[in-house]
N, C-alpha and C positions, 0 to 999 in steps of 0.2 A: 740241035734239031729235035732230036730225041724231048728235052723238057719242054720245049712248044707244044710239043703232040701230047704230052703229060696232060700239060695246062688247059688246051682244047679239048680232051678228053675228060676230064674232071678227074677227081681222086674217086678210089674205089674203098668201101665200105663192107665188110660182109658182120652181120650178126651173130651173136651166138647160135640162133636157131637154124642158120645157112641161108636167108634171107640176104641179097645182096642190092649195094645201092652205087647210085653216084653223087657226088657233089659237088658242087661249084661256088667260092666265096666270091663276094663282092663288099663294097663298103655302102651303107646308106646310112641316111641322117636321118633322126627322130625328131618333129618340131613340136613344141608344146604351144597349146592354144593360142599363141599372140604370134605364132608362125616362125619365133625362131630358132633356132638348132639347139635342141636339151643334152644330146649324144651323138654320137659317132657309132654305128656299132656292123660289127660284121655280121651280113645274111648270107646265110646257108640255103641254098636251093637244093636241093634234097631229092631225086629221084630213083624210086624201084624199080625193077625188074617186071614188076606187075602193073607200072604205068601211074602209080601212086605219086603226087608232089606234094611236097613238106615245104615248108620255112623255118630257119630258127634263125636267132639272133644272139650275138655273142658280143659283150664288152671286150674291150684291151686287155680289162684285168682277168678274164677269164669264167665271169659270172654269165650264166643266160640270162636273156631277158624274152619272157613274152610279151609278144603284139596282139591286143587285143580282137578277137575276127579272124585272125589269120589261120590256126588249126582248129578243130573241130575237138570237142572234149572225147570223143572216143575215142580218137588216135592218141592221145596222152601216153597210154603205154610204149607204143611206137614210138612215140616221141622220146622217153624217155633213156629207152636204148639205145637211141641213136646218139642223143644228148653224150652218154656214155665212152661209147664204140669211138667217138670223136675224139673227147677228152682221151681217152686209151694212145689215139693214137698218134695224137698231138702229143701227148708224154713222153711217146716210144721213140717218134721222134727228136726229139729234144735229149734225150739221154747218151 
């Protein structure tokens, strides 16, 4: 019961600077011009505290990928940390 409510509740993120978020994965397909499926890759749905939503996108192998339109260039930094704080704790996990 307990990991249902995990799951429904997303994972919890905080940043270096005490900025705290949630997340939630799912899987979607990227099609290329002729409409058919170029990747596989996990989206990250990504929300603040402050009401802020993000996307990112993560291969299998563990490369990001952006979508083009999807963030805003000034959140790059943001993004960037998060990218991070992820991989941190995908690792930490894993160990």
């Amino acid at each position: 019961m307990r990991d249902i409510l995990k799951t429904a509740l997303g994972k919890q993120i905080t940043l270096d600077d005490g900025r705290k978020f949630r997340y939630f994965i799912s899987r979607t397909e990227v099609l290329n011009a002729l409409g058919v499926v170029a990747a596989v890759l996990d989206e990250y749905f990504i929300t603040g505290e402050d009401g802020a939503n993000y996307k990112l996108h993560k291969t299998k192998e563990g490369n990001w990928y952006n979508l083009e339109g999807q963030n805003n260039v000034s959140e790059q930094p943001v993004l960037q940390h998060l990218k991070r704080a992820i991989d941190a704790q995908v690792q930490q996990i894993s160990e």
